[in-house]
N, CA and C atoms as a LAMMPS dump frame, in Angstrom:
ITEM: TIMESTEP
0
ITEM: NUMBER OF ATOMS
558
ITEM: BOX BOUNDS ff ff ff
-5.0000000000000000e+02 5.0000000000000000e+02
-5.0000000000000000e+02 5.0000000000000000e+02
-5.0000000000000000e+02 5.0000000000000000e+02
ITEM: ATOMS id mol type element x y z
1 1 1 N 0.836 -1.191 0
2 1 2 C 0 0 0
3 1 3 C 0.878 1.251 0
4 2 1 N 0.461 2.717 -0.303
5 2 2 C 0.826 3.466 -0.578
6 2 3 C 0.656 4.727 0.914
7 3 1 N 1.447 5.761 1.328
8 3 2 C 1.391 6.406 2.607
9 3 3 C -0.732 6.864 3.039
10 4 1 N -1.125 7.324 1.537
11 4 2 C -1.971 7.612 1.544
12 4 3 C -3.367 6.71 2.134
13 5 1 N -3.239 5.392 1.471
14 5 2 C -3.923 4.388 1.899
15 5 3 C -3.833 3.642 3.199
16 6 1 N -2.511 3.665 3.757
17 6 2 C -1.913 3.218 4.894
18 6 3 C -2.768 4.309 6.387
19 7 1 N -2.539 5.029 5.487
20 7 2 C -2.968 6.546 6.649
21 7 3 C -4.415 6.304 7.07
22 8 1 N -4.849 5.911 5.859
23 8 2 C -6.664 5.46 6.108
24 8 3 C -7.234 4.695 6.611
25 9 1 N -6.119 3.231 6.385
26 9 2 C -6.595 2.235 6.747
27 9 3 C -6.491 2.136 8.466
28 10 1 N -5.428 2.332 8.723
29 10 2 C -5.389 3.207 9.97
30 10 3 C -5.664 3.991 10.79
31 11 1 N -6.478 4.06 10.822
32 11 2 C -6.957 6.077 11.264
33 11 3 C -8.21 5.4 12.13
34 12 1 N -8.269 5.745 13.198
35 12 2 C -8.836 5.518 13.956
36 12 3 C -9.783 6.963 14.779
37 13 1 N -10.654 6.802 15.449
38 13 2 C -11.581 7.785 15.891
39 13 3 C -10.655 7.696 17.903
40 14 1 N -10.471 8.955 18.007
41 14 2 C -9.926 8.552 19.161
42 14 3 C -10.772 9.546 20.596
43 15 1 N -11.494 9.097 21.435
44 15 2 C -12.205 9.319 22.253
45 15 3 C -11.318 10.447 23.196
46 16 1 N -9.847 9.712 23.72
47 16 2 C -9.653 11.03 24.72
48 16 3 C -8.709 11.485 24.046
49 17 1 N -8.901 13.232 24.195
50 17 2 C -8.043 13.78 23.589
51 17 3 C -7.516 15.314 24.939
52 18 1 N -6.539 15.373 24.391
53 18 2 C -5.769 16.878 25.275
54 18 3 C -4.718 17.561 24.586
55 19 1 N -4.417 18.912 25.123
56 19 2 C -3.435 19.362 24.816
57 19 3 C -2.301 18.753 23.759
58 20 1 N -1.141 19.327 22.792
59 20 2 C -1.37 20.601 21.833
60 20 3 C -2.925 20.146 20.931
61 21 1 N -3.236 21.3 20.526
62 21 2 C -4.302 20.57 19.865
63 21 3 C -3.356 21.382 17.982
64 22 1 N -4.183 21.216 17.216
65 22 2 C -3.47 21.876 15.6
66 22 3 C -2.961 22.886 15.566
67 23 1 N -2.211 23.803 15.424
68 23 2 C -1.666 25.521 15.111
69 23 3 C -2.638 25.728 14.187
70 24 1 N -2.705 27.021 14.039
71 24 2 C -3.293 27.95 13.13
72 24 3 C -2.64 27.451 11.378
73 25 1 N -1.654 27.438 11.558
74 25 2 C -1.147 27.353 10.256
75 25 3 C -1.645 25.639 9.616
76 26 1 N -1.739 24.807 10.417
77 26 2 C -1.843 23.507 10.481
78 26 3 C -3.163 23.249 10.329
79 27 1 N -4.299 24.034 10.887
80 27 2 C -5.345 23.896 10.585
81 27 3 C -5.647 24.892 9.287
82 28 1 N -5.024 25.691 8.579
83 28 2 C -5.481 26.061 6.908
84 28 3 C -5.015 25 6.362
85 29 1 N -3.955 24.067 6.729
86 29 2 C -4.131 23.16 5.528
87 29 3 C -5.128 22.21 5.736
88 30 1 N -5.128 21.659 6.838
89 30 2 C -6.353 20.756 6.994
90 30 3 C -7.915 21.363 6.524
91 31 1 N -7.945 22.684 6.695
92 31 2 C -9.264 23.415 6.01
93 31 3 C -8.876 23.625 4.278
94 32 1 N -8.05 23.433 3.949
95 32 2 C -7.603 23.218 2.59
96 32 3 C -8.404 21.933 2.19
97 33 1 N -7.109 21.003 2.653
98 33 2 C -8.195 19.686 2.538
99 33 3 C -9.211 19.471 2.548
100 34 1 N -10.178 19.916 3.449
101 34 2 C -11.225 19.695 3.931
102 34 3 C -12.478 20.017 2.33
103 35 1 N -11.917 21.542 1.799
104 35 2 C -12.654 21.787 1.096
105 35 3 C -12.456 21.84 -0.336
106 36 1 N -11.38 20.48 -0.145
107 36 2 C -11.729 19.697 -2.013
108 36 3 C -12.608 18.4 -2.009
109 37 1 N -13.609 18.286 -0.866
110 37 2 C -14.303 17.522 -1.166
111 37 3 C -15.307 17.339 -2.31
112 38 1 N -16.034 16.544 -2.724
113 38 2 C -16.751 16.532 -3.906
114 38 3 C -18.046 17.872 -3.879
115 39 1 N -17.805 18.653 -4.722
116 39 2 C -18.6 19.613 -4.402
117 39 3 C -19.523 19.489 -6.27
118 40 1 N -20.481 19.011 -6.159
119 40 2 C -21.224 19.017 -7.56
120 40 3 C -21.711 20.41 -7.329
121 41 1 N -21.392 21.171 -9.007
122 41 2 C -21.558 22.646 -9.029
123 41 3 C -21.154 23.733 -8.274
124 42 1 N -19.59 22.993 -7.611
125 42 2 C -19.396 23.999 -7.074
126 42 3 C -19.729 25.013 -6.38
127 43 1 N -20.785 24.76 -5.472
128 43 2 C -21.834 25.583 -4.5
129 43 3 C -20.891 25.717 -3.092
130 44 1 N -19.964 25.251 -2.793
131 44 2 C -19.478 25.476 -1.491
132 44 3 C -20.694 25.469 0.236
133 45 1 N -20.989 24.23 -0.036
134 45 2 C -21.808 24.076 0.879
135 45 3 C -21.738 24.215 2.16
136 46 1 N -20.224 23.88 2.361
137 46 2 C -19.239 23.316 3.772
138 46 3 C -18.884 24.774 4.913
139 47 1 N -19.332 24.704 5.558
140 47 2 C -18.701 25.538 6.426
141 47 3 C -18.393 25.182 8.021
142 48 1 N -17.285 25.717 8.589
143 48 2 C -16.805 24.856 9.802
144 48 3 C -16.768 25.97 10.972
145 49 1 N -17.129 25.934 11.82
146 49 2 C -16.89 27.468 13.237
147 49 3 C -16.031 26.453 14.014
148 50 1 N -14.82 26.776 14.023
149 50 2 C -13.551 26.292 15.287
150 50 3 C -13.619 27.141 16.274
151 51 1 N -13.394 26.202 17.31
152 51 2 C -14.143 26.347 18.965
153 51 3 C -12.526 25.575 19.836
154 52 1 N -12.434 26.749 20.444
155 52 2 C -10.988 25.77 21.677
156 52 3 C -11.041 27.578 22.315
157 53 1 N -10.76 27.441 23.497
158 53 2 C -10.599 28.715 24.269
159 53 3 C -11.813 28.657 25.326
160 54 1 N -11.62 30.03 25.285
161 54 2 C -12.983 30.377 25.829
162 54 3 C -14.288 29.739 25.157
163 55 1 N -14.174 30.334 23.289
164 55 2 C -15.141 29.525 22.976
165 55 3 C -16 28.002 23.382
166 56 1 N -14.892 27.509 24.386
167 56 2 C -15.462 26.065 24.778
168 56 3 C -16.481 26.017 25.762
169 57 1 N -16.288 27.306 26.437
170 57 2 C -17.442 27.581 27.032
171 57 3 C -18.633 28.271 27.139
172 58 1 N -18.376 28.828 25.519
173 58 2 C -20.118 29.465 24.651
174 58 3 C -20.924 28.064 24.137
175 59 1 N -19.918 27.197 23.784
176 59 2 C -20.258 25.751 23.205
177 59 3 C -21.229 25.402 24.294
178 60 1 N -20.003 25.456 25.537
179 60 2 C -21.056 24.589 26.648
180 60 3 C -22.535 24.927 26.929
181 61 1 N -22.448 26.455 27.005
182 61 2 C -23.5 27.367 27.588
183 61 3 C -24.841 27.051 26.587
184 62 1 N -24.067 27.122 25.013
185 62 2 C -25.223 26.385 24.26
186 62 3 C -25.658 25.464 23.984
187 63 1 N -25.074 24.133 24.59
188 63 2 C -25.388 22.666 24.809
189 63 3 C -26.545 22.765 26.05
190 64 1 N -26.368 23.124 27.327
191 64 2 C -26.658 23.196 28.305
192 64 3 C -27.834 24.052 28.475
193 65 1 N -28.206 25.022 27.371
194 65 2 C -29.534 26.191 27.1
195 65 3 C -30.442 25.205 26.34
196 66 1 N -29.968 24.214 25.325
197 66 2 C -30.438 23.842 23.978
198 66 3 C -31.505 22.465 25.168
199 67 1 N -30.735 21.902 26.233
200 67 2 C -31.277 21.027 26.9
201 67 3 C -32.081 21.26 28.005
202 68 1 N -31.887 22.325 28.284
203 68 2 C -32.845 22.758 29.354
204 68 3 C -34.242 23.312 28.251
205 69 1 N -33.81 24.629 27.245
206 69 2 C -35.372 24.87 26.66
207 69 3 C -35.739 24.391 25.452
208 70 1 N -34.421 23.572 25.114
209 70 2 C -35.556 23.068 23.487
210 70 3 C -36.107 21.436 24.289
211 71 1 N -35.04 20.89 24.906
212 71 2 C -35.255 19.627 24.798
213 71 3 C -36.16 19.386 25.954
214 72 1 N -36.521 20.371 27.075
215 72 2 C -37.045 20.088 27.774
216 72 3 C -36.507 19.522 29.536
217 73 1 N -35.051 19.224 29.117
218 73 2 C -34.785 18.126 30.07
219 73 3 C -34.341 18.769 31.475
220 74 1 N -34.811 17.724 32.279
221 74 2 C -35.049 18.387 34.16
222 74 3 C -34.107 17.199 34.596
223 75 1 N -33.542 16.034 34.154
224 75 2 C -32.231 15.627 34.563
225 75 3 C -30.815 15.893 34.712
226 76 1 N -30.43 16.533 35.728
227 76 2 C -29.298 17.479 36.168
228 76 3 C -28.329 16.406 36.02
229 77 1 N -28.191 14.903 35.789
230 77 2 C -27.238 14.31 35.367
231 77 3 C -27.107 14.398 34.178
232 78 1 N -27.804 14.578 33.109
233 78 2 C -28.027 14.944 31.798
234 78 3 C -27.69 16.237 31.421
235 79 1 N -28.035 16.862 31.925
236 79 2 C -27.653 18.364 31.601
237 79 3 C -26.315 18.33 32.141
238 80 1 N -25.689 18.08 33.121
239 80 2 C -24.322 17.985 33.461
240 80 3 C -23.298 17.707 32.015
241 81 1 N -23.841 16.055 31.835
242 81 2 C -23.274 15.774 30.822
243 81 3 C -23.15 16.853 29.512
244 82 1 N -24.506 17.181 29.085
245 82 2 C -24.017 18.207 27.481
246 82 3 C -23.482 19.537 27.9
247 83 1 N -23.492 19.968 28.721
248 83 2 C -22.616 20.964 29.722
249 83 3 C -21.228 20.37 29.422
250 84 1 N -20.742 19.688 29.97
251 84 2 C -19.711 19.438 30.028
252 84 3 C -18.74 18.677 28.669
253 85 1 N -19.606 18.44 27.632
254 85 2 C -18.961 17.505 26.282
255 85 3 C -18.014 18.438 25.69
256 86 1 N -18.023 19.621 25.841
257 86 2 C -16.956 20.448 24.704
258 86 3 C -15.811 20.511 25.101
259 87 1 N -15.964 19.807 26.596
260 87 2 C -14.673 19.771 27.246
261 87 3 C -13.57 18.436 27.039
262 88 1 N -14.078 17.415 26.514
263 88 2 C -13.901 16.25 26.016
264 88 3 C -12.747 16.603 25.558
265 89 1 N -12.412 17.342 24.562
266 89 2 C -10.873 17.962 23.452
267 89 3 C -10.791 19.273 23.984
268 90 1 N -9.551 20.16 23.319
269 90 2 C -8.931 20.918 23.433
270 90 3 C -9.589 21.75 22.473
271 91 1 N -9.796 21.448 21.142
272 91 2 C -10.79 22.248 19.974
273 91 3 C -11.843 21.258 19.28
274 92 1 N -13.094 22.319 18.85
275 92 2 C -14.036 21.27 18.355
276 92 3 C -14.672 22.353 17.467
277 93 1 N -14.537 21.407 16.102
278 93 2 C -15.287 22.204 14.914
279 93 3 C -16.397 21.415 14.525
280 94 1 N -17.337 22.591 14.343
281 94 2 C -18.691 22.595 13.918
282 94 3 C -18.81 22.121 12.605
283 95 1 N -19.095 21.527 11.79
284 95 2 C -19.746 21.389 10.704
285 95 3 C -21.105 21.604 9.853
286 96 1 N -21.047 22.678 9.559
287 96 2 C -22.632 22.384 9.091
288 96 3 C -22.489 22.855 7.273
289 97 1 N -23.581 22.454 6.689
290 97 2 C -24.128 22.266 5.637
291 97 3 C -25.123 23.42 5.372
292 98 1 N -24.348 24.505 4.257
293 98 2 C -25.549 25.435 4.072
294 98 3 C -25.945 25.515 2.847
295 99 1 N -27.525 24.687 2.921
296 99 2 C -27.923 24.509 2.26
297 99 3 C -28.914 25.156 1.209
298 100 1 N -28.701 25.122 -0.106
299 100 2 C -29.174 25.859 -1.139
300 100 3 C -30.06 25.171 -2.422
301 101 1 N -30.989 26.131 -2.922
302 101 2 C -31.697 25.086 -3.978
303 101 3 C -30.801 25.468 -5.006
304 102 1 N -31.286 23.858 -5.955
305 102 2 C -30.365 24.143 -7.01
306 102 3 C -31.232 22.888 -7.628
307 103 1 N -31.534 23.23 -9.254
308 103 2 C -31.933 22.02 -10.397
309 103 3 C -31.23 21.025 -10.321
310 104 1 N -29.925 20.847 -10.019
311 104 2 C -29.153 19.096 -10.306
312 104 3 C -28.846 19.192 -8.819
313 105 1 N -29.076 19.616 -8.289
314 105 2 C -28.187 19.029 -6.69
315 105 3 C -28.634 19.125 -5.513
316 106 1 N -29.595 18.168 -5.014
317 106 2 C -30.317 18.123 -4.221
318 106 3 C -29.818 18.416 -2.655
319 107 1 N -30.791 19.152 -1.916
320 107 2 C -29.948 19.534 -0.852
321 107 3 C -29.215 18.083 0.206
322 108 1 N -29.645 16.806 -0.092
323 108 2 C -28.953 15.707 0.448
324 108 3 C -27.657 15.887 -0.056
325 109 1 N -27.381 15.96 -0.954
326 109 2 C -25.994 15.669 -1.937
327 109 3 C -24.975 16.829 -1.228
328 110 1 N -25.484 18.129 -0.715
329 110 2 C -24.879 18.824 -0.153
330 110 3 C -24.207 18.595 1.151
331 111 1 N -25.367 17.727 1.826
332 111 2 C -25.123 16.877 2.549
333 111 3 C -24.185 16.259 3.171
334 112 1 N -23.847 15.716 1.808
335 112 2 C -22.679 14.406 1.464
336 112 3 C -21.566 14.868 1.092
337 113 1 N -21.657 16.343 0.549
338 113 2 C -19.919 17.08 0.147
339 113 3 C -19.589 17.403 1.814
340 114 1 N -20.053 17.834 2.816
341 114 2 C -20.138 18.398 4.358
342 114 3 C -19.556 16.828 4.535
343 115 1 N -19.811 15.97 4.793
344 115 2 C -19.735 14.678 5.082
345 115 3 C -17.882 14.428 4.327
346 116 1 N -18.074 14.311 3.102
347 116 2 C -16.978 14.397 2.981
348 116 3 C -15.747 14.935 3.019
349 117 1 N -15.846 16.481 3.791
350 117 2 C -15.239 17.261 3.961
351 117 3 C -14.738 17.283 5.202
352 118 1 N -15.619 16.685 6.115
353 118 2 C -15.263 15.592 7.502
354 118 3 C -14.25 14.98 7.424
355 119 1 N -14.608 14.288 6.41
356 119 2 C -13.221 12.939 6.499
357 119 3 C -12.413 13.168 6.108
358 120 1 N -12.323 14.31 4.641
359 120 2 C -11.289 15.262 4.549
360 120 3 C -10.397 15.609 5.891
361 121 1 N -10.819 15.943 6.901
362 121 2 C -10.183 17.096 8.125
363 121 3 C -9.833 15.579 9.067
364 122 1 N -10.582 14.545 8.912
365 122 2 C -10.13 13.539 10.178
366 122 3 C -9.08 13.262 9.633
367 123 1 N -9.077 12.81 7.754
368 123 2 C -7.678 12.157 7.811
369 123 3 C -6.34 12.822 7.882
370 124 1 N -6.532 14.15 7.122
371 124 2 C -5.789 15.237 7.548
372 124 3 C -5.015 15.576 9.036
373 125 1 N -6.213 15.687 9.594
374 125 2 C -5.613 16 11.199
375 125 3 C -5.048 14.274 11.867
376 126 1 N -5.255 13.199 11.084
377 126 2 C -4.478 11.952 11.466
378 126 3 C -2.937 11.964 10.982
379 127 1 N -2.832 12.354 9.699
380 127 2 C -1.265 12.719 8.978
381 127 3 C -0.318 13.95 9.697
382 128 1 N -1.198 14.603 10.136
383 128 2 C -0.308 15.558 10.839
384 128 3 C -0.019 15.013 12.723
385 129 1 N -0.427 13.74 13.429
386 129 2 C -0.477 13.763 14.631
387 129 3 C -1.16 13.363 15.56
388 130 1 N -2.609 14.277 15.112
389 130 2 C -3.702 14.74 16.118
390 130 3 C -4.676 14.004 15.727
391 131 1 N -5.675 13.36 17.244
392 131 2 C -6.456 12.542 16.768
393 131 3 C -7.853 13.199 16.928
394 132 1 N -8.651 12.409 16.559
395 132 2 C -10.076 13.477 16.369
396 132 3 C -11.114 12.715 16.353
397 133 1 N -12.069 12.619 16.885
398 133 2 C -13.711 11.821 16.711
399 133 3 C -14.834 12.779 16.418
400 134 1 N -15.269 12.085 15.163
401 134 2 C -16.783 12.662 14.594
402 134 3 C -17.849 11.802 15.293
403 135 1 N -18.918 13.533 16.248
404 135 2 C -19.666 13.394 17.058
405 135 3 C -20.834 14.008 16.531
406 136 1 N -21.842 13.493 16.847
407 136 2 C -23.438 13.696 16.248
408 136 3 C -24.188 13.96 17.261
409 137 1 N -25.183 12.607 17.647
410 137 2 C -26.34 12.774 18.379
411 137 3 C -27.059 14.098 18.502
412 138 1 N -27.802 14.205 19.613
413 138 2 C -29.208 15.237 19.385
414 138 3 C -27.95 16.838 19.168
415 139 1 N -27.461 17.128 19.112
416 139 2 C -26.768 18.281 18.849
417 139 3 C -26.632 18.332 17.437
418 140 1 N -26.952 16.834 16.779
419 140 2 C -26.386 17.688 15.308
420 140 3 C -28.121 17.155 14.711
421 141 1 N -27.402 17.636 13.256
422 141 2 C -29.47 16.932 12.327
423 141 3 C -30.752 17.847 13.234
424 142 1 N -30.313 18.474 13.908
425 142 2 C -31.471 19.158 14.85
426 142 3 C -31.604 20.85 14.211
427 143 1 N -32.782 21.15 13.491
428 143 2 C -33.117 22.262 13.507
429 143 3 C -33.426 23.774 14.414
430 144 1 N -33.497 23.172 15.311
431 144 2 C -33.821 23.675 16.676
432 144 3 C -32.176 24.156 17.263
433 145 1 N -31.533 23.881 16.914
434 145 2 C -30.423 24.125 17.516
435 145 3 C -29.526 25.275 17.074
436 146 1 N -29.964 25.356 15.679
437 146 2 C -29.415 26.218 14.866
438 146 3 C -29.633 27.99 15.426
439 147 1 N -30.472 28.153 15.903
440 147 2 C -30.678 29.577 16.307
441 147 3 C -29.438 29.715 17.594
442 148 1 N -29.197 28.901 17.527
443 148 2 C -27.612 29.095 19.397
444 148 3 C -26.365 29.688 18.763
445 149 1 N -26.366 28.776 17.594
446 149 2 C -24.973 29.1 16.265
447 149 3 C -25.454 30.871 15.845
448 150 1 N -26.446 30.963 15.326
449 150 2 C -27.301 32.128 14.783
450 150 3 C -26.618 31.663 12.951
451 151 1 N -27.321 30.588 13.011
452 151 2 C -27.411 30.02 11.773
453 151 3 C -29.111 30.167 11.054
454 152 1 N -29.14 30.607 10.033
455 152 2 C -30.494 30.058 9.441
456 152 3 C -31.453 28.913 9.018
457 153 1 N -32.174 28.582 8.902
458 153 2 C -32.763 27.778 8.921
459 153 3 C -32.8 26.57 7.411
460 154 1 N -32.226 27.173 6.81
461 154 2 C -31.731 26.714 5.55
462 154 3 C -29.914 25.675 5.181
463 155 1 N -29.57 25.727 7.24
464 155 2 C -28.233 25.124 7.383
465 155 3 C -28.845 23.752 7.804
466 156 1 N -27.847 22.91 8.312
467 156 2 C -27.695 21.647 8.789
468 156 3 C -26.432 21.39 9.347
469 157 1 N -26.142 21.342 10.624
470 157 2 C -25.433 21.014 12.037
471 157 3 C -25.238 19.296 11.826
472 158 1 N -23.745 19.505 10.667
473 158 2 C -23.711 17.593 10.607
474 158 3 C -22.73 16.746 11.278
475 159 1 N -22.16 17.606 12.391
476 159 2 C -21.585 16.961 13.13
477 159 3 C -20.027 17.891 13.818
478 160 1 N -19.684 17.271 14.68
479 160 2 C -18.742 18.059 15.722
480 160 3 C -17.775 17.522 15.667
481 161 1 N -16.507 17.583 15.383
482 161 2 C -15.651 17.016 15.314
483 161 3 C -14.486 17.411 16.561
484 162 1 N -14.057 16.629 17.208
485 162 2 C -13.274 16.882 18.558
486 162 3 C -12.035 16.573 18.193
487 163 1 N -10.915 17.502 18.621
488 163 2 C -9.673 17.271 18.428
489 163 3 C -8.584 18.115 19.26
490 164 1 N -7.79 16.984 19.098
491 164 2 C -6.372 17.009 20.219
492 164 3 C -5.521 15.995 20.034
493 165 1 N -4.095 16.087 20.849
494 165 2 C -3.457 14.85 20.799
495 165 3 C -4.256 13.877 21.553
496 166 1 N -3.996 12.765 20.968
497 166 2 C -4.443 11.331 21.589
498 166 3 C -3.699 11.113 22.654
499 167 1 N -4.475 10.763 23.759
500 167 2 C -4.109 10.028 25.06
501 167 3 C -4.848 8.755 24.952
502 168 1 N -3.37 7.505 26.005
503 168 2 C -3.427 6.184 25.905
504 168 3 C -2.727 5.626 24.784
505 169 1 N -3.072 4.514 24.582
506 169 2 C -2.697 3.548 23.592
507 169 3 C -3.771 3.323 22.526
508 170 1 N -3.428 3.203 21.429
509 170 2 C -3.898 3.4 19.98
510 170 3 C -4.684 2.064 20.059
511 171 1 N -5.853 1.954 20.206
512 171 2 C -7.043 0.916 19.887
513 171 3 C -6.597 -0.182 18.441
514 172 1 N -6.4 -1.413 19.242
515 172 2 C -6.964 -2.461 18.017
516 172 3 C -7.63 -2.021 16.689
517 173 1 N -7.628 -1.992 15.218
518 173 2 C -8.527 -1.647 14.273
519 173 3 C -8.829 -3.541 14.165
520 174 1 N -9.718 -3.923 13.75
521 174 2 C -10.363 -4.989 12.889
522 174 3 C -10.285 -5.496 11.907
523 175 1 N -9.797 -6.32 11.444
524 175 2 C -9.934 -6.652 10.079
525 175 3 C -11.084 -7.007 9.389
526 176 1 N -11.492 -6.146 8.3
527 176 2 C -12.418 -6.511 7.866
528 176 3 C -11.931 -7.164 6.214
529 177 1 N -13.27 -8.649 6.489
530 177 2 C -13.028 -9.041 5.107
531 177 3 C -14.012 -8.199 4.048
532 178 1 N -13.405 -7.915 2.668
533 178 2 C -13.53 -6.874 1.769
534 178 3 C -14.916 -7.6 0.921
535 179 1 N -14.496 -8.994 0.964
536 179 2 C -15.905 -9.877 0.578
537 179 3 C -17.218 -9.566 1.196
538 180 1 N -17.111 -9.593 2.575
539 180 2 C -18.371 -9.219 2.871
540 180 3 C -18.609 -7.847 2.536
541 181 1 N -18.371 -6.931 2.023
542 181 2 C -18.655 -5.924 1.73
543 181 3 C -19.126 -5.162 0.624
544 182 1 N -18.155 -6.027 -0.685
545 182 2 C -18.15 -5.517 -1.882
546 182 3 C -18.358 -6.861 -2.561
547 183 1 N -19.238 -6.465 -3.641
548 183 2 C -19.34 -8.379 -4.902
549 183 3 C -18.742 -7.57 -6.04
550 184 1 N -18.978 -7.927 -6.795
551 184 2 C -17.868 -8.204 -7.979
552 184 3 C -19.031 -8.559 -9.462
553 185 1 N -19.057 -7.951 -10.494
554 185 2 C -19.564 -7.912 -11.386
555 185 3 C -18.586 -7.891 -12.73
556 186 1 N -18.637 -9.374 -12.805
557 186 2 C -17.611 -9.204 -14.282
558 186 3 C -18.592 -9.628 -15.375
């Protein structure tokens, strides 16, 4: 295999993360990367808000608002928890999807360039070091949430990506057989 493929096959989602987290300079290339994902028509769908600082605790304040008045919730172990998730890494970028009409390109497909622009930045930020896990649940796909960002209603919140150096030891990957996955049409 080749550095590129090696890097992939490898690359793992890594849960705890801390201190250094990317430089400035380190994260334009990874936002380089990020945004040659497949973009049909060139609409630039992708946009990312990076969060480490203080910002980690506007994050929190809006995890912790979003669960008390959108979601309703009166479990102070629960609310603890989304209170406290931005603290998980050192920086955490937003992803969302702003989405636009268009005759050939349905706003899913926009979707899917955001998506790929993800994996753009995980494998990226794996070649340079730093490890990173793409995070969802009720914080992302949620319309309701979007007014905390002061996003419009025409975006999509597709996920959070957490990053820092990896702490511990580098997790087992799996081997997967390629048969069960893919058939073959000759």
């Amino acid at each position: 295999m080749n550095n590129v493929i090696d890097s992939i096959v490898n690359r793992i989602s890594n849960k705890s993360l801390e201190l250094p987290c990317p430089s400035k300079k380190e994260m334009e290339s990874v936002y380089k990367a990020a945004l040659r994902a497949p973009d049909h028509a060139w609409l630039h769908p992708t946009k990312f808000i990076e969060i480490k600082g203080k910002g980690l605790d506007k994050l929190s304040a809006i995890f912790e608002k979003f669960a008390i008045n959108d979601m309703k919730c009166e479990d102070e172990f629960l609310i603890d928890k989304y209170k406290n998730a931005p603290y998980r890494a050192p920086m955490v970028l937003v992803a969302i999807t702003k989405k636009q009409e268009h005759p050939k390109v349905p706003k899913i497909e926009q979707m899917f360039s955001t998506a790929a622009a993800i994996q753009n930045v995980l494998i990226s930020l794996d070649s340079l070091g730093y490890g990173a896990i793409w995070r969802s649940g009720i914080f992302a796909l949620n319309s309701k949430i979007l007014k905390y960002f002061k996003e419009d209603q025409n975006s999509e919140i597709i996920g959070y990506i957490y990053i820092g150096t990896p702490v511990g030891r580098k997790k087992k990957i799996p081997d997967l057989k390629i048969e069960d996955y893919v058939s073959f049409w000759d």
